[in-house]
N, C-alpha and C positions, 0 to 999 in steps of 0.2 A: 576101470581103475578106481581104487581108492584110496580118500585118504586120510592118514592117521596121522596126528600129532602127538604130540610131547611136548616138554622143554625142561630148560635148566635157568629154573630160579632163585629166587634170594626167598628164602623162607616169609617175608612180610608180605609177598605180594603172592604167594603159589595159592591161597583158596580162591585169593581173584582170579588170578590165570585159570584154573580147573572150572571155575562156571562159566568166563569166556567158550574156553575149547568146548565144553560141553554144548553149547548155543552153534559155534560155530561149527565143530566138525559136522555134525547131521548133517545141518544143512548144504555144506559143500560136497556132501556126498550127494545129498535129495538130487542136487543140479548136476551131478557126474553119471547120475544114472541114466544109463541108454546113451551116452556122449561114448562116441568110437575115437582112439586116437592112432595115428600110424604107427605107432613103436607097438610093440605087445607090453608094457608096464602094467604089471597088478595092483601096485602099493605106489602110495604118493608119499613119504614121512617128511610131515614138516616140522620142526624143533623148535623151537624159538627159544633166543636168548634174553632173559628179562633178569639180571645183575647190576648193583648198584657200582660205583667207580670207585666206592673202599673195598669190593672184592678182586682179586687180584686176576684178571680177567686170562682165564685159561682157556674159554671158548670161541673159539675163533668161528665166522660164517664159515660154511662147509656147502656146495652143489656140487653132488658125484650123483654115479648112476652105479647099483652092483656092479659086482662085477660078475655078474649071472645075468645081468639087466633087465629085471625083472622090477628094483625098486629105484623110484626116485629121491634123492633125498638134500632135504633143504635146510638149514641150519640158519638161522636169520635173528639178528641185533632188534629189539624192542627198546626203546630206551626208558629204562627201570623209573626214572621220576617222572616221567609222564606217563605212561603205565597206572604206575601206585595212585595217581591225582587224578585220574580221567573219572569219569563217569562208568555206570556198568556197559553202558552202548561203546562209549568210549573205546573199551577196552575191547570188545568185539570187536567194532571199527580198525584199530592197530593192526590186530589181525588178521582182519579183510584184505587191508592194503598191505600187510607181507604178503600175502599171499597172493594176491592180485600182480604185486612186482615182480614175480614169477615168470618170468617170457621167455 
């Protein structure tokens, strides 16, 4: 399996978001390699939501599976001021732990 992110940001915080993913995707793949899981899933998509509370929040958390089941797919809340404030680890960190709450 792997897995790819994305998200749906608020313009002030997306070059931060993109050097996060960048640091973190690899790596969560480096640790997924050679890991067997009992479903057959190829694709892991994690989304993360990072919007501030004057956007009019249209994205709601999303955990579905295809419907080919082939990908898994995670849509998860960051919360955009702590986000924009953290640190660059920080902000790695956020990530981690959506990702990590995953069970």
């Amino acid at each position: 399996m792997k897995l790819w992110m994305s998200a749906e940001v608020d313009a002030d915080v997306g070059d931060a978001h993109r050097h996060a993913r960048n640091a973190v995707e690899p790596a969560v793949n480096r640790a997924l390699d050679g890991v067997s899981f009992d479903e057959p899933f190829d694709e892991w998509a994690f989304l993360s939501i990072i919007v501030s509370d004057a956007v009019p929040l249209g994205f709601s958390e999303v955990v579905k599976k295809s419907s080919k089941g082939k990908v898994l797919e995670f849509r998860l809340q960051i919360p955009h001021e702590e986000f924009k404030l953290t640190s660059p680890g920080g902000k790695m960190a956020m990530h981690l732990r959506c990702i990590e709450s995953i069970r």
